[in-house]
N, C-alpha and C positions, 0 to 999 in steps of 0.2 A: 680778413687775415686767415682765417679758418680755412678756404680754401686755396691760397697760393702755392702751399707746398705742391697742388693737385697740378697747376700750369707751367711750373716753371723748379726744376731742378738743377743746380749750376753743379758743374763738376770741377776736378781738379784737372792739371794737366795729365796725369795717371788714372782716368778713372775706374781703370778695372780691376785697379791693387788689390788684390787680397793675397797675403802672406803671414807671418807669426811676426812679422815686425809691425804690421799696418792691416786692419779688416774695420770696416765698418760695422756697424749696428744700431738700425733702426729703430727711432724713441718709440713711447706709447702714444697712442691715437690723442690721447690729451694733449701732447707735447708737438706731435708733427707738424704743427701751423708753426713753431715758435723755431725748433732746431733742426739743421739738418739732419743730422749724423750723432750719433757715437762712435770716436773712433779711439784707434792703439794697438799696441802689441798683444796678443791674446794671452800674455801672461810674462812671467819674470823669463828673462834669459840673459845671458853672457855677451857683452856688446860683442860687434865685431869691425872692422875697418871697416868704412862705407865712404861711395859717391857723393857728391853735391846733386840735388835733386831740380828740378827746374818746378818753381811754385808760380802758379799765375793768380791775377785776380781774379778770385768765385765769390764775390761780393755774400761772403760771409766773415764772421769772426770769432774766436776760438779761445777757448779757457783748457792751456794745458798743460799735466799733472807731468813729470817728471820723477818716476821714483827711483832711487838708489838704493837697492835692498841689501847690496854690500856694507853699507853704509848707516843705514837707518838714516838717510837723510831725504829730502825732498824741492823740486824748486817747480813754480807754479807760477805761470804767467798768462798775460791778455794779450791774444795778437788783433788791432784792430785792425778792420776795413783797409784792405789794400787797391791800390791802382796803377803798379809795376809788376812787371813780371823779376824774380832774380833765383840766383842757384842759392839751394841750401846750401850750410856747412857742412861736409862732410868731415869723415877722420881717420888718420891711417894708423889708429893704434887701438886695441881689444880695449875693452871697456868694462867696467863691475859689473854683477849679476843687477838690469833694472827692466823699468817697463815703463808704458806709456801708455794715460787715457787723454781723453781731449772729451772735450763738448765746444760740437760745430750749431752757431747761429747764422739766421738767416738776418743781414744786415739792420732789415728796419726789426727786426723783434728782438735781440740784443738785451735795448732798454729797459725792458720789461721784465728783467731778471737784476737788474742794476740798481745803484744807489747814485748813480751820476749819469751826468747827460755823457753823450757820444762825441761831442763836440773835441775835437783836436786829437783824435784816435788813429786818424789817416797815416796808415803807413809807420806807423809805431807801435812797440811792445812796454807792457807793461809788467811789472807784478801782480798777478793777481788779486792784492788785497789791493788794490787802489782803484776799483771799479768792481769787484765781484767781492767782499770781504767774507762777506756770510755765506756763501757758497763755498769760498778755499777753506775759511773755519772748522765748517759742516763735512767739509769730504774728504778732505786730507787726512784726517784720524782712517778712515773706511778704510782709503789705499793703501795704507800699511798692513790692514789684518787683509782686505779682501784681493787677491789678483788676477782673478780669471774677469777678460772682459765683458761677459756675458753678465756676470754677479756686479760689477762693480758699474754698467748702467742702471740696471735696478735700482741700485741704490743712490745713484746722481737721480734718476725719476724722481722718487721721493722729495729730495731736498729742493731739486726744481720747482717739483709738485706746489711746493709750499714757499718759495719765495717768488714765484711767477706775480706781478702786481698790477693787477689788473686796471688799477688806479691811472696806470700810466698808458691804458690803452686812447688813442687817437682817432676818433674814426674820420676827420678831415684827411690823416697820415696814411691809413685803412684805403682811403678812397683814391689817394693818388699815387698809391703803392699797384693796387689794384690796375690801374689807368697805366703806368707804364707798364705793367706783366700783358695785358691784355693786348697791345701795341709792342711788345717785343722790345720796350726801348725807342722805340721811331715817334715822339713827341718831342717835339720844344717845349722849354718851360714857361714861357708866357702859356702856350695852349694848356700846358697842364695846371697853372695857375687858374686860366678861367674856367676848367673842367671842375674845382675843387670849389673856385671862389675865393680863392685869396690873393693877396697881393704879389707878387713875385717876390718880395723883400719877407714877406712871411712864409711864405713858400721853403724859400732857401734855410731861414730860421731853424725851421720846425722839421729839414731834411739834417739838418748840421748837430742838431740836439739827439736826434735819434737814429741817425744812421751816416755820419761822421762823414759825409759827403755832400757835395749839393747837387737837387738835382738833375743835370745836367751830365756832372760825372756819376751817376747814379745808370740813368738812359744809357749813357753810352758804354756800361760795365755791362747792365743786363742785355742790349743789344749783341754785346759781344758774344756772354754765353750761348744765349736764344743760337748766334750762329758755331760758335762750337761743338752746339749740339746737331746740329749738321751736319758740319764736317765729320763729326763720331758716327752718326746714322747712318747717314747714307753711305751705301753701293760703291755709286759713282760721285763724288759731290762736286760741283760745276760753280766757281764763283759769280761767273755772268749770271747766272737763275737767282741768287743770292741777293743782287744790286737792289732789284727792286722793291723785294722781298723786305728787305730792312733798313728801304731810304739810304741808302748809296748814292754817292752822286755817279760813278762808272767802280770797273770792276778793281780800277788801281787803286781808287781810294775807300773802297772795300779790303785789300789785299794790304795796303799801309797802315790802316787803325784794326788790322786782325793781328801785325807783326807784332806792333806797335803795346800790345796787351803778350801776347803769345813770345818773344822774341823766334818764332818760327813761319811761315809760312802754311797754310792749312796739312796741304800734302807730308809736309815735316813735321807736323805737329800729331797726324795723326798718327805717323809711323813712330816717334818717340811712345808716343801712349801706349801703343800695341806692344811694342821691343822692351821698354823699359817695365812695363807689367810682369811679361816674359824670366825677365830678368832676376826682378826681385822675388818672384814665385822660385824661383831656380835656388838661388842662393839663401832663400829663408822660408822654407814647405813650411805649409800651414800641418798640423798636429793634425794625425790622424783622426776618424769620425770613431 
């Protein structure tokens, strides 16, 4: 697990957001195997009417803080493991002075911070106390005194630091997490079963407990990204080059399980990411250096 963050980085459908609504920041070297991102608003401001956003599957899952500093109030919730793409809510009305952190996991390491298995997380949100209790506990007093994002990962490090549980590491889990990143997704799970050694009905088990998927729909989310990142990368990007590339059976049924995740086409997908980046940089400049 220590090095997957190194082969395989999944993105959003935006991934070049940086704005005063939404900037990323990257954990400590202790932490990089386990979470993507820190992400959020770089500090309190004054909502204002917004878009619905297009969110796809990035086979992570997300703990995020909600403050209302008009208010002194706060709400905090678990978004698990998704495998639809849909549009945020958006709002056509200004909003109290608040802000926004998140802590982004990478699906199979999630567990490792938790009090519960992952099992029935797909495609549902929760309250944050019902799968993270001791981390909302721990951080939620912070958010109120600290709100620059930069201070207020520091201080999620910490608490991570300290409830990360090492108890719950898998290295059968390790080894067939590994096997798909290495493969892009392009395994079956009988072959990945006998790559680990276990039975395909354990297999599925021990995907269901710790990363809320099984895997099959696992394969075929990181397969997705692997070609996202593609289509973000490259130049030119050519879906025929692609087929082979990530076990495709032709270029349609490459271009149908890309929509299928994306509700876009590659070429529209890319052009949203690029525009809509554009966009939100336009209407909410990040705070001078």
């Amino acid at each position: 697990m220590n090095h997957f963050y190194r082969l395989y980085r999944p993105a959003t459908a935006v991934p070049h957001r940086n704005d005063s609504t939404y900037t990323e920041i990257t954990p400590c070297s202790a932490l990089r195997p386990y979470i993507k991102c820190f992400w959020g608003s770089v500090g309190p401001s004054a909502g204002k009417a917004t878009a619905g956003e297009l969110i796809i599957p990035d086979t992570c899952m997300d703990i995020i803080f909600e403050v209302n500093h008009s208010q002194n109030s706060m709400k905090s919730r678990f978004v698990g493991i998704n495998n639809e793409a849909f549009i945020s809510a958006g709002s056509t009305e200004e909003k109290d002075t608040s802000s926004t952190f998140g802590i982004r996991f990478f699906a199979w390491s999630a567990a490792m911070f938790s009090q519960d298995s992952m099992n029935g997380v797909k495609n549902k949100v929760f309250d944050a106390q019902y799968h993270y209790e001791a981390i909302k506990t721990a951080l939620e007093p912070i958010l109120y005194e600290i709100t620059d994002i930069h201070a207020r990962a520091r201080e999620a490090e910490k608490i991570l630091l300290r409830r990360l549980d090492s108890g719950r590491y898998k290295p059968v889990l390790d080894a067939a997490i590994g096997a798909l990143l290495v493969r892009k997704g392009n395994i079956r799970t009988t072959s990945l079963a006998d790559e680990v050694f276990l039975s395909t009905r354990q297999l599925e088990r021990l995907f269901a407990d710790y990363t809320g998927v099984s895997p099959k729909q696992l394969s075929s989310l990181i397969r997705y990204q692997y070609l996202w990142h593609d289509i973000l990368t490259e130049d030119s990007f050519h879906p025929a080059n692609a087929v082979h590339k990530y076990g495709y059976t032709d270029q349609s049924h490459l271009l149908h399980d890309f929509k299928r995740y994306h509700t876009l086409l590659p070429a529209q997908a890319k052009d949203y990411a690029l525009k809509k980046a554009d966009i939100l940089r336009e209407s909410n400049p990040p705070p001078q250096e």
